[in-house]
N, C-alpha and C positions, 0 to 999 in steps of 0.2 A: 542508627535512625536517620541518618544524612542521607545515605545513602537511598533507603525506604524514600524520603520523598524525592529525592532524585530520579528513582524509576517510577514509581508514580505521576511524576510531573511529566516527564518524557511517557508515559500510556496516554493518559491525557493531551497531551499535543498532539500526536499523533491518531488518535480516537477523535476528535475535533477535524483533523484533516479527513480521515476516513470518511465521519457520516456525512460531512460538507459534503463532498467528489460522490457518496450513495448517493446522497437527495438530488445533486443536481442531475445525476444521471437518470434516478429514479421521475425526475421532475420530466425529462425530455421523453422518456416514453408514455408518460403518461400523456403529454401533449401529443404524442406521434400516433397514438391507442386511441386521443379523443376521450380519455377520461377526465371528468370534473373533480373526483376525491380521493384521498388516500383512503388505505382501513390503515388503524391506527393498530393492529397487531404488526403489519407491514412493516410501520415508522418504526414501532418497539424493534423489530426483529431484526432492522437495517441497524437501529442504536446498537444491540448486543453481539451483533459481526462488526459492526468500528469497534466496537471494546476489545470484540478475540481480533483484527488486525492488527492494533493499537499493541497489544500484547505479544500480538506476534511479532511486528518489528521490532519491537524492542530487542526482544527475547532472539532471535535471528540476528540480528544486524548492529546488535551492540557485542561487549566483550561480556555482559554478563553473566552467560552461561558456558559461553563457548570463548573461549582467548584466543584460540590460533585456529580459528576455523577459516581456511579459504575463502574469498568472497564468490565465488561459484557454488561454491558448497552451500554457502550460507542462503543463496537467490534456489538451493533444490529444495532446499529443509522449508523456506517458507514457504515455495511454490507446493508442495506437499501435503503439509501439515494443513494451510489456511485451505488449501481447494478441499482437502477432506471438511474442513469445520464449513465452508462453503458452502458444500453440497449437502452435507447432513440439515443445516438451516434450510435450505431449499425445498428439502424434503419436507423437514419436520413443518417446517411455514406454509405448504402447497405455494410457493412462489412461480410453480408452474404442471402441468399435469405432467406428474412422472410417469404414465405408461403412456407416452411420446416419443418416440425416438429424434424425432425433429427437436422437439424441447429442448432433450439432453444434448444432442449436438450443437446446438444454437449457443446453449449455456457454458458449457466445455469452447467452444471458440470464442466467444464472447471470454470470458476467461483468461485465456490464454491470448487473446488478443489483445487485452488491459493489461492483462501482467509482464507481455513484449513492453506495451507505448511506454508503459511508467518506469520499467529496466531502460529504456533506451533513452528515456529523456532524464532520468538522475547520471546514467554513466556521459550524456552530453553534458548534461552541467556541471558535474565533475571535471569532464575533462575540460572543457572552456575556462572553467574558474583555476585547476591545475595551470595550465598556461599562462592566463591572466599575473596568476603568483610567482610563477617563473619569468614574466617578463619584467613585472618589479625588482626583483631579484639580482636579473642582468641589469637591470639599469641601475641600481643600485650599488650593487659590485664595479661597476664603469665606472658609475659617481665617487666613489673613495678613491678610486685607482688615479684619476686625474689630479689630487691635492695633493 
């Protein structure tokens, strides 16, 4: 049962980051569009894709399902998985006119150009904070070595 809320908690934290980072995004084209309102199937639609991201990180990028999955492996299965649940919302939402082809391109790079920034900016702050640890580390290990 520990466990149960332990991934739970972690959906939720992350489902929370999710539709924050939709709405604000959601928020800037609306201003860039000149629109005054959301429709509120929209807001619904953006809540229940943070809930499949939310699940999908989890489920990807923890040990949960997968223990010894590559972290490469693990950034195709969500790149994957979440663009299929992605696109299917898009459709099923009309979040844009699917017989466009411009749409679908826009959407698809759009896409893939969020899912580049946000791989590139957790592997910098990984690696930054990696370093950060290993420099404690050496100073640390100096620090005994002089008593």
């Amino acid at each position: 049962m520990k466990k149960f809320f332990q991934v739970a908690a972690a959906i939720k934290e992350c489902t929370a980051l999710c539709y924050t980072a939709a709405m604000c995004f959601y928020m800037f084209f609306l201003w860039v569009f000149k629109q005054e309102t959301a429709d509120l199937p929209t807001l619904f639609s953006l809540l229940i894709v943070a809930i499949a991201a939310g699940t999908m990180q989890v489920a990807a990028f923890s040990n949960l399902l997968f223990k010894k999955l590559a972290y490469g492996w693990r950034l195709v299965l969500f790149f994957v998985v979440f663009g299929g649940i992605l696109t299917a919302f898009a459709v099923g939402f009309g979040w844009f006119p699917t017989d466009s082809v411009g749409a679908w391109v826009s959407f698809g790079a759009a896409f893939i150009v969020i899912f580049a920034a946000i791989t590139a900016g957790i592997e910098l702050y990984y690696r930054l904070s990696g370093r950060k640890w290993d420099d404690k580390l050496d100073w640390y290990r100096k620090s005994r070595g002089k008593e």
